[in-house]
Biotite code that builds the C-alpha atoms (Angstrom):
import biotite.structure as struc

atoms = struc.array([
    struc.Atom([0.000, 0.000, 0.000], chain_id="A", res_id=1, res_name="UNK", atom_name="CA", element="C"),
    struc.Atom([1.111, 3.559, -0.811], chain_id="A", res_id=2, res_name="UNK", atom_name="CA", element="C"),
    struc.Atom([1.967, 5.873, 1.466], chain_id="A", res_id=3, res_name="UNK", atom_name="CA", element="C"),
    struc.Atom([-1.759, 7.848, 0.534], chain_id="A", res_id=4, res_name="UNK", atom_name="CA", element="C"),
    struc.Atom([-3.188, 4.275, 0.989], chain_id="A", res_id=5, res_name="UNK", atom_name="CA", element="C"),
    struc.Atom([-3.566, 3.006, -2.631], chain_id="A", res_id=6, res_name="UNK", atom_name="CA", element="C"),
    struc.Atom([-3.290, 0.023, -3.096], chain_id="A", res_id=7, res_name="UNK", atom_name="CA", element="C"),
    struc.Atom([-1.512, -1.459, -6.238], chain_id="A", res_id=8, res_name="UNK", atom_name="CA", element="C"),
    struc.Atom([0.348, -4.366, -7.259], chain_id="A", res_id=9, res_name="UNK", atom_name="CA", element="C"),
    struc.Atom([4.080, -5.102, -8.375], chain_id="A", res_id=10, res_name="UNK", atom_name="CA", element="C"),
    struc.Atom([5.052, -7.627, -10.487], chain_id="A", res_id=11, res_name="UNK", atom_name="CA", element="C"),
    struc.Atom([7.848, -9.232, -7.591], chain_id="A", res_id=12, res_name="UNK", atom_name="CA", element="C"),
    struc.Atom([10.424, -10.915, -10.412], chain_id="A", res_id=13, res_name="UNK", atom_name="CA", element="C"),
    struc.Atom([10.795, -7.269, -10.927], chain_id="A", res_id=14, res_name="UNK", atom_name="CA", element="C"),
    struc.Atom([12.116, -6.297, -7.710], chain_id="A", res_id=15, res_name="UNK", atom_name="CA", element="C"),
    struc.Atom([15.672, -6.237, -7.208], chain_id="A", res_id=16, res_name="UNK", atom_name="CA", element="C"),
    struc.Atom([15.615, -5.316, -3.706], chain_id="A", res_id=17, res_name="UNK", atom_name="CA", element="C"),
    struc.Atom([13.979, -3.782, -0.712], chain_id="A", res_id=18, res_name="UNK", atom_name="CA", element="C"),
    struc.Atom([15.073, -1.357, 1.840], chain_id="A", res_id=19, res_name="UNK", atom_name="CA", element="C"),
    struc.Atom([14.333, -0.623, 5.410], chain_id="A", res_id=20, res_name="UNK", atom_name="CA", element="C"),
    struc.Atom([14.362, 3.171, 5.991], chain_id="A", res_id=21, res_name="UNK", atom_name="CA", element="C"),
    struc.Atom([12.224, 4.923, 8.342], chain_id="A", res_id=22, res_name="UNK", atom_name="CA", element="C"),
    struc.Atom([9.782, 4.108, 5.353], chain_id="A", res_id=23, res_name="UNK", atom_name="CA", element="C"),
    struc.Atom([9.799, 0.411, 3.501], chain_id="A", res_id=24, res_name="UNK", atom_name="CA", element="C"),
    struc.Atom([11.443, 1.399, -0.085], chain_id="A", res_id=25, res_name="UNK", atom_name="CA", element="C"),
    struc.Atom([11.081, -1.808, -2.845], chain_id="A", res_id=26, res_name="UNK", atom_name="CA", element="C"),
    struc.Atom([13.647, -1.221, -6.133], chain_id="A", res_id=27, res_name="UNK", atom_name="CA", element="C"),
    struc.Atom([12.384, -2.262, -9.696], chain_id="A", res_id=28, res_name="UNK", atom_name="CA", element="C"),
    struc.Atom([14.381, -3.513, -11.804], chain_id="A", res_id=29, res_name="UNK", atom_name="CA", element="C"),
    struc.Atom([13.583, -0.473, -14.295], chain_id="A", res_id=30, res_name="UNK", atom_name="CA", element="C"),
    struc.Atom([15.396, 2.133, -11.612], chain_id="A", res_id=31, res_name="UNK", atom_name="CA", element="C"),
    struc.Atom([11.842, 2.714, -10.384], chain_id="A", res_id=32, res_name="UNK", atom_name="CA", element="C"),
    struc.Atom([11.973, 3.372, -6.317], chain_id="A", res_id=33, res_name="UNK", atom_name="CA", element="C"),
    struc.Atom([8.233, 2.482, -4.969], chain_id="A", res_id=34, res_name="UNK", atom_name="CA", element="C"),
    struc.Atom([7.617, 4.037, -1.088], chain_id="A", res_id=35, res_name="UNK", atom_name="CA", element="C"),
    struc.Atom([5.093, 1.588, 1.055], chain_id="A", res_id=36, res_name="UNK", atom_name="CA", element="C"),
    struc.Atom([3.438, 2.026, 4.056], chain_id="A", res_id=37, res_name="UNK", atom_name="CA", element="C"),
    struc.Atom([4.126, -2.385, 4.614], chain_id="A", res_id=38, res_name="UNK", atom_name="CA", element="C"),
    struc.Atom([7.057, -3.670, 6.378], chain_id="A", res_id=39, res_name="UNK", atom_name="CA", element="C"),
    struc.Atom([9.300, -5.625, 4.725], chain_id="A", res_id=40, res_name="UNK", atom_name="CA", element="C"),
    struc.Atom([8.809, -8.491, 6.352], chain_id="A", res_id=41, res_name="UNK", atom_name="CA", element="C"),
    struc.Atom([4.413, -8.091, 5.324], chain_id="A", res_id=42, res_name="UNK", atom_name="CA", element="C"),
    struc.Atom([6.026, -7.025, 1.573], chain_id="A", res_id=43, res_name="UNK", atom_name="CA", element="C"),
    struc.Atom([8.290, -10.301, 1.742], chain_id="A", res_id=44, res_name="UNK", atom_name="CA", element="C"),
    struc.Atom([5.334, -12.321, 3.124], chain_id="A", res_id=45, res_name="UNK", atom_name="CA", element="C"),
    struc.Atom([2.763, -11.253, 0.075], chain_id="A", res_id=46, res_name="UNK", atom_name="CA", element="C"),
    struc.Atom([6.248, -12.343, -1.686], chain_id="A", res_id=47, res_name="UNK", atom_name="CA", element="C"),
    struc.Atom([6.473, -16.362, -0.713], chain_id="A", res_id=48, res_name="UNK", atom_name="CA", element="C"),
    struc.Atom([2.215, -16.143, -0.695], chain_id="A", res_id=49, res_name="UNK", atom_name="CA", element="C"),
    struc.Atom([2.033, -15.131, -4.327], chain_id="A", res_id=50, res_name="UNK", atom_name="CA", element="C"),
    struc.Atom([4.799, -17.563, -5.179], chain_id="A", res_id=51, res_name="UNK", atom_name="CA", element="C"),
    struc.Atom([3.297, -20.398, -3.314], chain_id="A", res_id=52, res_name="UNK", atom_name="CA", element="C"),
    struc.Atom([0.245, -19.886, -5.472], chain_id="A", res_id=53, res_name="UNK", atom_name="CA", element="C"),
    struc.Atom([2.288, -20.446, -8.559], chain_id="A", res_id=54, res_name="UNK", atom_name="CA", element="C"),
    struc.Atom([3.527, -22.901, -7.911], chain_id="A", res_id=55, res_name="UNK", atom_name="CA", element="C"),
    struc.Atom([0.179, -24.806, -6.663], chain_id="A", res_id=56, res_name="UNK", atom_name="CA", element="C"),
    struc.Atom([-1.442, -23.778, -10.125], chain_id="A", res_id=57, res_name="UNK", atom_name="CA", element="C"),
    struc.Atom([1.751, -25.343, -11.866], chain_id="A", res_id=58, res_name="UNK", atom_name="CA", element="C"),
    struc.Atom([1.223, -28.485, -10.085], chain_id="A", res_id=59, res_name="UNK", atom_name="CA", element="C"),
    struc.Atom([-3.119, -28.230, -11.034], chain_id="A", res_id=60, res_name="UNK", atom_name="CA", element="C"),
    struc.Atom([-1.741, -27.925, -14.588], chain_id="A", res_id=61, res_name="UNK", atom_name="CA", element="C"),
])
């Protein structure tokens, strides 16, 4: 969630990293810095969540 509370979504093989400031910051591949109101550890959770879904739908298929 943005800092104003929007939500959005980030495609996460895009990030190349994420940084604990006074303020959670996650880098894009593309340069792009994104500001969220999450922790890293909620932004790393929604992370392995997302990827555990993949891989269950891989497994369906």
């Amino acid at each position: 969630m943005r800092l104003n509370g929007e939500k959005f979504f980030v495609n996460p093989h895009q990030i190349e990293f994420i940084e604990k400031t006074p303020d959670t910051i996650i880098s894009l591949a593309s340069g792009r810095k994104i500001v969220v109101k999450d922790t890293v550890e909620t932004v790393m959770d929604r992370i392995l969540r997302y990827r555990r879904q993949l891989g269950s739908i891989a497994q369906e298929l």
